[in-house]
C-alpha positions in Angstrom: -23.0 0.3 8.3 -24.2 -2.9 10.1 -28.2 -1.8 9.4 -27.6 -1.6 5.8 -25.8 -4.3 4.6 -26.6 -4.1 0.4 -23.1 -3.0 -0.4 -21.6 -5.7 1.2 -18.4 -7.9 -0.7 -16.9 -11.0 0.6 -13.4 -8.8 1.1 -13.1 -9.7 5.3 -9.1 -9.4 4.6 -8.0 -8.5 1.2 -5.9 -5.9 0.1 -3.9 -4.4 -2.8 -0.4 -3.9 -3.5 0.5 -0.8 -5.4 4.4 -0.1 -6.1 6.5 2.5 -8.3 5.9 0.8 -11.4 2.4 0.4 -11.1 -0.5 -1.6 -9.2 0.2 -5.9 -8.8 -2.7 -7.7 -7.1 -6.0 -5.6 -7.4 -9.4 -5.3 -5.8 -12.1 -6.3 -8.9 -13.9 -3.7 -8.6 -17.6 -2.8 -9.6 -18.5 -2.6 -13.1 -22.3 -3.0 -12.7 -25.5 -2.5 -10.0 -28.1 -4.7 -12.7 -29.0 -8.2 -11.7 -26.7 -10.5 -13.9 -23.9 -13.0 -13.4 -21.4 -9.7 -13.3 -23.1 -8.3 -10.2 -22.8 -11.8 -8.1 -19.1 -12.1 -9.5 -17.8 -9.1 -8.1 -19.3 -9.2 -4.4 -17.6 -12.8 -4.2 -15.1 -13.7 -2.8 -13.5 -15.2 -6.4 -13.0 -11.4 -6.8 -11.7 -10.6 -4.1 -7.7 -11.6 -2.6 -9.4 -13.5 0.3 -9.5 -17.1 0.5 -12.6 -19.6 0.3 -13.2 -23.1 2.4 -15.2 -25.5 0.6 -16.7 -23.1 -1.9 -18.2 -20.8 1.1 -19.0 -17.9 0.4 -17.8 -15.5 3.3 -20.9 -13.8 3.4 -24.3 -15.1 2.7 -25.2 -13.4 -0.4 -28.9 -12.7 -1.7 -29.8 -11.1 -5.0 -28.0 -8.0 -5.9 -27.8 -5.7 -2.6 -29.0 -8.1 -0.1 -26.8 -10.1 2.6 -28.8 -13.2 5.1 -26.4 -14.9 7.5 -22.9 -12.5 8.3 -19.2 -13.5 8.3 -17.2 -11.3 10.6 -13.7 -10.4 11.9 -13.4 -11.1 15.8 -10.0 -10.2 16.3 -7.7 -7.9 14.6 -5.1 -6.3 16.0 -1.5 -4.5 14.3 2.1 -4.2 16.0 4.5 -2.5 15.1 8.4 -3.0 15.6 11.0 -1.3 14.7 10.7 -1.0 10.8 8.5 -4.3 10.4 4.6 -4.2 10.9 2.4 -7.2 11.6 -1.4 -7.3 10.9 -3.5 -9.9 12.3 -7.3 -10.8 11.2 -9.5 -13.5 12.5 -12.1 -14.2 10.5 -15.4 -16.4 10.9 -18.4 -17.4 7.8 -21.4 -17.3 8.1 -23.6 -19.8 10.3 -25.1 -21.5 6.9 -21.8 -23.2 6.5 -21.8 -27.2 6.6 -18.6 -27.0 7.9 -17.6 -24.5 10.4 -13.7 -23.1 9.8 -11.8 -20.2 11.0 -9.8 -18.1 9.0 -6.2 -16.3 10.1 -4.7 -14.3 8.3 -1.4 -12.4 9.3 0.1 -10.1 6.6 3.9 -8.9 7.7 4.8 -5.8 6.0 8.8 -5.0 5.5 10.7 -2.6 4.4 11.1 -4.2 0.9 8.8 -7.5 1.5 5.5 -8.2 2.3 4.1 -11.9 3.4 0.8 -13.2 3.8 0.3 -16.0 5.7 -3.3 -18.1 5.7 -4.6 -20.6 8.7 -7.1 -22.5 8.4 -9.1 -24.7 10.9 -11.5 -27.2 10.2 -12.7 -29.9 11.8 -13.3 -31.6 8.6 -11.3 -32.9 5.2 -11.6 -28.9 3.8 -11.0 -27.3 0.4 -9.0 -23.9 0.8 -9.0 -21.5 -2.2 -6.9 -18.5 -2.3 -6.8 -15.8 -4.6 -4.6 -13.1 -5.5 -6.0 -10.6 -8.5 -3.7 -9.4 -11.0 -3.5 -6.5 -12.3 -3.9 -6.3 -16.5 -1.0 -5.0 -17.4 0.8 -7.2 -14.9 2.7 -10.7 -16.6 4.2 -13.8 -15.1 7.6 -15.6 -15.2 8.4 -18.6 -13.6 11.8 -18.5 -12.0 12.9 -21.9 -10.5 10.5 -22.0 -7.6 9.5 -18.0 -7.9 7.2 -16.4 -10.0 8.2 -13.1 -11.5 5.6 -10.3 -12.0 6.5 -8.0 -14.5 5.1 -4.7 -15.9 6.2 -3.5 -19.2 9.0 -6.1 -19.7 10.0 -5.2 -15.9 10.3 -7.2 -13.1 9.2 -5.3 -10.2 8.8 -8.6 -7.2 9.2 -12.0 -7.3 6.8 -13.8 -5.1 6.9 -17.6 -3.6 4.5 -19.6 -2.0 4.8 -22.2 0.9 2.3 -24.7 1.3 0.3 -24.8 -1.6 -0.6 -28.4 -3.0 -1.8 -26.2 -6.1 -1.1 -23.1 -8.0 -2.4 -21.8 -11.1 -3.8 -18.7 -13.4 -7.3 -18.4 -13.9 -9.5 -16.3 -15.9 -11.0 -12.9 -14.4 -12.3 -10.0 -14.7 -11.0 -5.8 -13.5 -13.4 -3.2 -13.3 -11.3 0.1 -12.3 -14.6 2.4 -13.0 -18.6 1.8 -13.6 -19.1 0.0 -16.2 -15.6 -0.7 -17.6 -14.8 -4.4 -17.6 -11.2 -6.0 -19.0 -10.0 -9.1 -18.7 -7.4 -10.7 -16.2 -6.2 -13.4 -14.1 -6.0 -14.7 -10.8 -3.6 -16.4 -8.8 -5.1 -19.1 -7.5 -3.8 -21.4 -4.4 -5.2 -24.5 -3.7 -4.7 -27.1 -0.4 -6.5 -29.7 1.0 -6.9 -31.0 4.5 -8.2 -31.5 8.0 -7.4 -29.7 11.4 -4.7 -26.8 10.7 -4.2 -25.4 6.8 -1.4 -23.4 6.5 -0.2 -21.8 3.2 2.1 -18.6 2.8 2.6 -16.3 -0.2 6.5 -14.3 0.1 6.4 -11.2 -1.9 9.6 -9.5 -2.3 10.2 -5.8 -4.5 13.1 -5.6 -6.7 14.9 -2.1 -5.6 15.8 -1.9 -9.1 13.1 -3.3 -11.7 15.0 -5.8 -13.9 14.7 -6.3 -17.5 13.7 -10.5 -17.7 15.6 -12.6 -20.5 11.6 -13.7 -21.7 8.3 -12.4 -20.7 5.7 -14.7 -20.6 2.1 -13.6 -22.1 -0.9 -15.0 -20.3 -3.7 -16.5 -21.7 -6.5 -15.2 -23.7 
């Protein structure tokens, strides 16, 4: 509830994507309550598949359950048509920001795809982060311009991005239960720029999961 803030994450937005085979891009989770670089990870928004503008924080977090200055969501609405539904989130940081930016973020779910597309505007030269937890047990193939993600040799979607200036795998960490911790990776999307931000990520299922000529391991 708004009065009690302690459980708060910087999640305005993120989601998970579960299919058949298995889950693909994951919440973190919560391994731990104790004070300790853990706890601060997982109520981030590093953790989270949300995106960050200039290092902000969504939220403005203090110690382990408190929250000072509030992001929020002042618009969200969902239509539906036909066999395709839109979702629409409008999301604002918190007033300690140096820079104030506004976050859109409109996830189109269809029948066999999903996209996610990211807005940002910023009146300033702006840093924009995304990130998109992997599942463990999930691996990546590059495919021309595609990435494949795989699960046991599989390839259950291929996924592109538009826009990105940057992408690459970073370390992290999944914590499906109390204080269970393995190690990961992240997506992570990086662009740069003033006024209007605009990068897209293009997830499509394979209706049939193929078996890839190579699998590529990540790294430890």
């Amino acid at each position: 509830p708004d009065y009690q803030p302690g459980h708060t994450h910087c999640d305005m937005g993120s989601f998970e994507i579960h299919t058949p085979q298995g889950r693909i891009f994951v919440d973190s989770g919560v391994s731990q309550y104790a004070p300790g670089p853990m706890r601060k990870y997982v109520r981030s928004s590093l953790a989270h598949n949300v995106v960050r503008v200039n290092g902000d924080e969504q939220h403005e977090l203090w110690g382990e359950f408190r929250v000072g200055a509030r992001g929020k969501i002042y618009e969200m609405s969902i239509v539906n048509a036909d066999d395709i539904s839109e979702i629409t989130l409008r999301i604002q940081p918190h007033s300690a920001v140096r820079v104030t930016w506004c976050h859109t973020r409109i996830i189109t779910l269809h029948p066999a795809a999903i996209s996610i597309l990211d807005r940002i505007e910023a009146p300033e030269n702006s840093a924009v982060e995304s990130s998109l937890q992997l599942h463990p047990d999930v691996t990546i193939e590059r495919e021309n311009s595609e990435l494949a993600l795989n699960r046991e040799g599989v390839t259950v979607a291929r996924m592109s991005v538009i826009g990105a200036e940057k992408l690459s795998l970073e370390p992290s960490v999944y914590c499906p239960d109390f204080g269970v911790e393995i190690k990961s990776h992240r997506i992570c999307l990086q662009q740069q720029g003033a006024g209007v931000v605009e990068m897209k990520v293009n997830i499509e299922f394979c209706s049939r999961p193929v078996v890839p000529p190579e699998v590529v391991e990540m790294p430890a």
